[in-house]
BATOR-572581 format. One record per residue (C-alpha): residue in three letters; x, y, z; residue number from 0. Coordinates in steps of 0.05 Angstrom, whole numbers, plus 5000, padded with zeros to 4 digits. Example, Ala and Ser with C-alpha at 12.3 -4.5 7.8 and 13.67 -1.06 7.14 Angstrom:
BEGIN
("Ala"; (5246; 4910; 5156); 0);
("Ser"; (5273; 4979; 5143); 1);
// end
This chain:
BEGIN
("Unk"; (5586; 3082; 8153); 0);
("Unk"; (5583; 3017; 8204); 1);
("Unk"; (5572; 2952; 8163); 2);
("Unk"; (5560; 2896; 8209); 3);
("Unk"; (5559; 2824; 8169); 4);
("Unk"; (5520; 2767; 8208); 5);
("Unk"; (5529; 2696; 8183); 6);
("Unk"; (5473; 2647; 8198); 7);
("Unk"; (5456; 2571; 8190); 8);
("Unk"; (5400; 2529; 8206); 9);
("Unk"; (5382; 2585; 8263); 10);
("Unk"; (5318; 2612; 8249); 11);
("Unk"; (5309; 2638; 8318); 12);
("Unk"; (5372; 2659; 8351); 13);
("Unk"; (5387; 2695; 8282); 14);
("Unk"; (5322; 2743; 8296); 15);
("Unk"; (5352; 2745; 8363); 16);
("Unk"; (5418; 2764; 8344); 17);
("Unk"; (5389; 2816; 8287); 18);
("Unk"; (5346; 2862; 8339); 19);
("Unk"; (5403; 2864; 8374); 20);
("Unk"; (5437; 2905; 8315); 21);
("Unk"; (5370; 2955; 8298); 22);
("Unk"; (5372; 2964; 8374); 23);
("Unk"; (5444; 3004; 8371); 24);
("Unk"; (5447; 3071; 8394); 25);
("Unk"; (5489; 3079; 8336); 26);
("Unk"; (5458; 3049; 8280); 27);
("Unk"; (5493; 3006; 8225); 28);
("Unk"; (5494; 3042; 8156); 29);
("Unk"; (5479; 2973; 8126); 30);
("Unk"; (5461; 2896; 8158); 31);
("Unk"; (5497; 2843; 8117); 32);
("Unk"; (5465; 2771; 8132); 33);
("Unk"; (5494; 2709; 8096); 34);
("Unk"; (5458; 2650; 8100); 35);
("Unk"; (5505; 2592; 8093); 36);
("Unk"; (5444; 2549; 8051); 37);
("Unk"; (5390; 2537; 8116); 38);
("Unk"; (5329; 2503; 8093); 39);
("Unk"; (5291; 2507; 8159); 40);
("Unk"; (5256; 2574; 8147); 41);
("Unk"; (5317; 2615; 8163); 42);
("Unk"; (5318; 2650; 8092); 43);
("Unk"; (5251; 2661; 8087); 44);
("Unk"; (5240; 2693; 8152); 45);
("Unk"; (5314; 2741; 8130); 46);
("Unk"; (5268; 2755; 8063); 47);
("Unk"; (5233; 2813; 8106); 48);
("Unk"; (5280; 2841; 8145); 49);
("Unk"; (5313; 2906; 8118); 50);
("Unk"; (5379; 2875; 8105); 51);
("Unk"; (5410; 2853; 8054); 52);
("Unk"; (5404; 2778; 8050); 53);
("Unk"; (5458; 2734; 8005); 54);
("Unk"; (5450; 2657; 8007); 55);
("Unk"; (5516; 2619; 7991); 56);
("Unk"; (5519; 2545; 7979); 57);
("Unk"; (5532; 2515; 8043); 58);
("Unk"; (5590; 2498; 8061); 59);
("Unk"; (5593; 2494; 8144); 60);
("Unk"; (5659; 2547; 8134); 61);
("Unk"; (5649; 2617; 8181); 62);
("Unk"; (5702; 2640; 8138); 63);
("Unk"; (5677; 2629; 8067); 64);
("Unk"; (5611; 2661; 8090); 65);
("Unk"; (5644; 2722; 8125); 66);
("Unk"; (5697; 2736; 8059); 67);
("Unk"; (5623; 2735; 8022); 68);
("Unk"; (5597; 2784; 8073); 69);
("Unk"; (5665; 2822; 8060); 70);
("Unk"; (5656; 2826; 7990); 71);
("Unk"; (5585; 2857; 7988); 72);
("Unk"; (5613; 2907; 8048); 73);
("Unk"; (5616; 2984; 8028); 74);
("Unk"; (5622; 3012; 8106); 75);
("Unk"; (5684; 3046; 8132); 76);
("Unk"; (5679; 3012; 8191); 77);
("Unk"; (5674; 2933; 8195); 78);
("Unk"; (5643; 2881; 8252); 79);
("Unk"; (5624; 2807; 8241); 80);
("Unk"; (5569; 2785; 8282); 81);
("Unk"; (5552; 2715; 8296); 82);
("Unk"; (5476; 2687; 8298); 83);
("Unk"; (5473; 2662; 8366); 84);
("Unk"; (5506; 2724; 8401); 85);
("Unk"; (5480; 2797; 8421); 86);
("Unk"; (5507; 2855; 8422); 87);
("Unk"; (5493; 2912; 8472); 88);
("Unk"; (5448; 2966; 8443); 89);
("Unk"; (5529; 3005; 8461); 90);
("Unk"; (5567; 2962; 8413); 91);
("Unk"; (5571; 3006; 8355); 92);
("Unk"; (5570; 3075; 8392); 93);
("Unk"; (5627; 3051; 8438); 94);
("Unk"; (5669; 3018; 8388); 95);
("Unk"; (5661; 3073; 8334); 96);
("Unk"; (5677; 3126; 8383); 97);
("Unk"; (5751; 3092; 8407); 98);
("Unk"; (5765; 3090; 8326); 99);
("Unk"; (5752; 3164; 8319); 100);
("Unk"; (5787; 3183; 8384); 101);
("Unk"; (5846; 3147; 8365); 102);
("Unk"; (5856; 3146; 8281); 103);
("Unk"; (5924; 3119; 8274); 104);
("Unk"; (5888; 3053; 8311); 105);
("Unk"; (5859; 3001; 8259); 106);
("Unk"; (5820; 2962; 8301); 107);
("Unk"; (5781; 2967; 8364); 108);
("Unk"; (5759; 2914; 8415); 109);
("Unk"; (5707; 2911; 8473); 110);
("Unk"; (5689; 2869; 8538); 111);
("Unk"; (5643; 2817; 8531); 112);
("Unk"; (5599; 2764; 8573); 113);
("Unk"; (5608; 2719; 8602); 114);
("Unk"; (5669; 2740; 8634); 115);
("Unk"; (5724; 2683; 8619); 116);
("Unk"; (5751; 2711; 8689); 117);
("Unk"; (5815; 2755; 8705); 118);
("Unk"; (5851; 2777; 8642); 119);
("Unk"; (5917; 2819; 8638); 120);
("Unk"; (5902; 2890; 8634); 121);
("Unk"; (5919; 2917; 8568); 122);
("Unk"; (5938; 2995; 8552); 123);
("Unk"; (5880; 3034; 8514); 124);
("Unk"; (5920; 3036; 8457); 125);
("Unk"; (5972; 2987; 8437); 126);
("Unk"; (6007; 2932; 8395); 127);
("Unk"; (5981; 2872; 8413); 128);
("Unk"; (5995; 2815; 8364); 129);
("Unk"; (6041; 2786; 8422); 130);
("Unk"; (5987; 2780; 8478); 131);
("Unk"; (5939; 2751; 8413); 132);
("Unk"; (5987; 2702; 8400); 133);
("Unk"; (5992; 2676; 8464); 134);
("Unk"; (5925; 2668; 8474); 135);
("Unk"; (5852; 2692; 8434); 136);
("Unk"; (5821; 2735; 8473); 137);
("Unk"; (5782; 2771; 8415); 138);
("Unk"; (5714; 2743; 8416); 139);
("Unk"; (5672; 2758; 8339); 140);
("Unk"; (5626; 2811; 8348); 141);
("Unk"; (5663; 2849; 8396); 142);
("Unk"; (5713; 2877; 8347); 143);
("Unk"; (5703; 2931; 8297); 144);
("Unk"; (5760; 2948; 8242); 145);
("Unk"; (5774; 2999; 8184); 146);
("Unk"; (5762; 2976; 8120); 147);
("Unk"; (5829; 3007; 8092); 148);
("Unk"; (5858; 2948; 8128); 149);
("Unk"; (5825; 2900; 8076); 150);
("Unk"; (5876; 2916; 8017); 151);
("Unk"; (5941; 2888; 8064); 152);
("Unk"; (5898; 2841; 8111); 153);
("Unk"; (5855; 2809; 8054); 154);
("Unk"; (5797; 2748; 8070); 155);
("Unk"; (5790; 2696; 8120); 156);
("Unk"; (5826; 2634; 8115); 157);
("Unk"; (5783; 2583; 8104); 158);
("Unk"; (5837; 2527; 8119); 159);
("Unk"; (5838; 2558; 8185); 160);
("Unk"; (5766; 2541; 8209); 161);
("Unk"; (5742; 2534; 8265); 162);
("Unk"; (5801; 2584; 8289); 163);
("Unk"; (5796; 2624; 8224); 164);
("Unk"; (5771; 2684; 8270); 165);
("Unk"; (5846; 2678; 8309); 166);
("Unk"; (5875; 2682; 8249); 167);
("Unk"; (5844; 2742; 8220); 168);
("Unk"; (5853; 2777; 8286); 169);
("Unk"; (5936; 2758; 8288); 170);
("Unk"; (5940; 2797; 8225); 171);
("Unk"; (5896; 2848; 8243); 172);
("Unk"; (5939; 2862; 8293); 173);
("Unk"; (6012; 2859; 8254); 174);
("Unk"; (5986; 2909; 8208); 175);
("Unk"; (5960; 2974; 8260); 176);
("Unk"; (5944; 2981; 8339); 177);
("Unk"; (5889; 2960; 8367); 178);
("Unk"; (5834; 3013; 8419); 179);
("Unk"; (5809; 2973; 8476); 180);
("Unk"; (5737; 2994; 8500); 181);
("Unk"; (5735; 2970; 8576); 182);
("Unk"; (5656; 2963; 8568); 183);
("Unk"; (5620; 2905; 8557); 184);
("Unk"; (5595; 2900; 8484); 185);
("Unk"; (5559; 2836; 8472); 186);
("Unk"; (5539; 2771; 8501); 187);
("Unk"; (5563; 2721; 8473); 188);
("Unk"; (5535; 2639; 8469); 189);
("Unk"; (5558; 2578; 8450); 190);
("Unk"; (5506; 2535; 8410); 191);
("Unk"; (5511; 2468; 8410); 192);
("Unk"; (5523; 2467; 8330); 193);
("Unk"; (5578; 2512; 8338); 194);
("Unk"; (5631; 2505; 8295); 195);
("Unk"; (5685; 2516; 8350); 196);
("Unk"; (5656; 2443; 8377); 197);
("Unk"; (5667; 2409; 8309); 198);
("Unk"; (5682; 2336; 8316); 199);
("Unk"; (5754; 2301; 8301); 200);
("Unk"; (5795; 2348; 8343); 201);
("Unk"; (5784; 2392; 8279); 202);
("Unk"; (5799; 2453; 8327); 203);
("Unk"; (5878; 2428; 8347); 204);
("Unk"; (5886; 2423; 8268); 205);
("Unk"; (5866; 2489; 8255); 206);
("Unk"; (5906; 2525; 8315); 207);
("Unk"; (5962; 2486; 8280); 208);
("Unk"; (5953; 2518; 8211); 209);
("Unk"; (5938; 2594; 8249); 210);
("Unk"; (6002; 2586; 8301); 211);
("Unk"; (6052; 2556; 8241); 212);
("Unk"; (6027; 2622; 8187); 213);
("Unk"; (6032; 2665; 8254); 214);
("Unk"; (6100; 2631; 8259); 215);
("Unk"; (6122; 2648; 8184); 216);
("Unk"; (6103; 2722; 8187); 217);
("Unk"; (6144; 2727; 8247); 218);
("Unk"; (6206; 2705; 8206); 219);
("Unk"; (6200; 2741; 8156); 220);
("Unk"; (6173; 2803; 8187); 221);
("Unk"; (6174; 2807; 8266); 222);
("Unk"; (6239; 2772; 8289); 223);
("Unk"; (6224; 2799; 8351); 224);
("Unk"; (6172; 2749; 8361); 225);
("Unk"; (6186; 2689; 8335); 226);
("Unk"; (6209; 2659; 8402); 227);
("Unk"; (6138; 2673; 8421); 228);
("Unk"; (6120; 2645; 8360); 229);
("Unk"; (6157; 2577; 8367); 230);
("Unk"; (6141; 2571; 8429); 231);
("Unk"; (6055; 2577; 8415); 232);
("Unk"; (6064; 2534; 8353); 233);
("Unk"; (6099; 2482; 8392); 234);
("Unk"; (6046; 2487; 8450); 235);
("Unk"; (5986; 2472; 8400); 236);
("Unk"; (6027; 2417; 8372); 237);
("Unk"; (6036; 2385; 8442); 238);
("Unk"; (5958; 2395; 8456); 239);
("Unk"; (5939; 2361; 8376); 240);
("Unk"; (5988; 2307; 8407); 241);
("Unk"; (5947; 2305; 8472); 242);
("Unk"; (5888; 2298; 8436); 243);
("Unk"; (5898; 2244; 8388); 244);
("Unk"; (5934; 2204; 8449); 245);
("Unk"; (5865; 2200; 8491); 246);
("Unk"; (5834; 2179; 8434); 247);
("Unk"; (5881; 2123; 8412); 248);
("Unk"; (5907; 2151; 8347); 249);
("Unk"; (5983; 2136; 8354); 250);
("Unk"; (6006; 2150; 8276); 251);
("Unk"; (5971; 2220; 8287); 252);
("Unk"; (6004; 2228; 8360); 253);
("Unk"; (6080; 2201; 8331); 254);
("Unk"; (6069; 2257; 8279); 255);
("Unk"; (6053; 2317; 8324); 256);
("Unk"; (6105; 2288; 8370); 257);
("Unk"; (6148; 2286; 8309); 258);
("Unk"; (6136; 2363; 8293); 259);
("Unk"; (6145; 2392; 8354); 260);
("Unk"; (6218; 2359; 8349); 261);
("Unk"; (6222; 2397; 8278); 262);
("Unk"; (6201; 2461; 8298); 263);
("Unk"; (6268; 2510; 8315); 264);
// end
């Protein structure tokens, strides 16, 4: 069974949207998780009459509080997060559950989406590929289906990693089993303008610090094979936090990240 967990605020229409795009699969989900992160503006009751099932959490503006929610209500074999302003192609499901059952020793499988961010490295159909991940997120939400037996090692999101708490989850994802790449295009994907990836006070450079630093740690302890890698993305996001708080005249916060990155071995 497909459980597909959709987390919503404040988005009465583009969470319809986003929800006909799920009964619309060719392969239908065995159950439609929605998690409404406390809307007041008629999202809930609209939710009320849709054959989900509906949990309302306190709001808290965290993706990753409301997904682990989602998680914890789950009961599919199969797993996809879905967010409320993006659609997936009636092929999602079908596509993504087929690479899993082609390929069972692979934990998590991964489509094409739209818009195209342009040319990408071409990956292998099945492969490792916490390196390529760690150099840069190419996993877009949605797009990404995963085994549930992966929960008991992989656990929640991070909440301390938000807005990149999706990065995160993916980077350990990916140091625990191979990933199947589906080379069609799964869902379209949008950018609202209350999306939490455009969150105020450079909160973004913060959290790829936290995600690139644990990313960082794991390698130590358990992948010295990448910890170059890993030193050298954790400095990189330091550099860019330093960027960041340079533009904007915040020399304490720029002397510390330039201070860091001088840490860092």
């Amino acid at each position: 069974m497909i459980s597909v967990i959709l987390t919503t605020y404040e988005r009465r229409e583009l969470v319809a949207r986003a929800l006909a795009s799920v009964f619309a699969q060719i392969t239908a989900a065995g159950e439609v998780i929605v998690v409404d992160d406390g809307s007041t503006d008629g999202t809930a009751e609209f939710l009320r009459h849709q054959p989900i099932q509906l949990l309302r959490v306190p709001h808290s503006g965290n993706p990753a509080v409301a997904r682990n929610a989602g998680l914890n209500r789950a009961r599919g074999d199969l797993i996809a997060f879905l967010d409320s302003d993006d659609t997936l192609r009636p092929n999602a499901l079908k596509d993504l559950s087929a690479a899993l059952q082609a390929q069972p020793a692979a934990g998590f499988a991964y489509g094409a989406y739209e818009p195209d961010p342009g040319p990408r490295l071409a990956v292998p159909p099945v492969a490792d590929i916490f390196d390529r991940l760690l150099e840069s997120d190419f996993l877009v939400t949605g797009a990404v289906l995963f085994r549930r037996s992966l929960l008991g090692a992989v656990g929640g999101l991070d909440p301390q990693c938000s807005p990149a708490e999706d990065w995160d989850y993916w980077l350990r994802l990916a140091a625990r089993a191979d990933g199947v790449h589906v080379a069609r295009t799964v869902i379209d994907i949008a950018i609202a303008a209350d999306s939490v990836s455009r969150a105020p006070g450079g909160a973004i450079y913060a959290a790829n610090l936290r995600v690139t630093r644990k990313a960082l740690r794991w390698c130590i302890d358990h992948r010295p094979a990448s910890m170059a890698l890993a030193r050298r993305v954790h400095r990189r996001s330091m550099l860019a936090s330093a960027r960041y708080h340079w533009h904007r005249r915040a020399i304490t916060q720029t002397v510390r990240d330039l201070a860091m990155v001088a840490r860092v071995r």
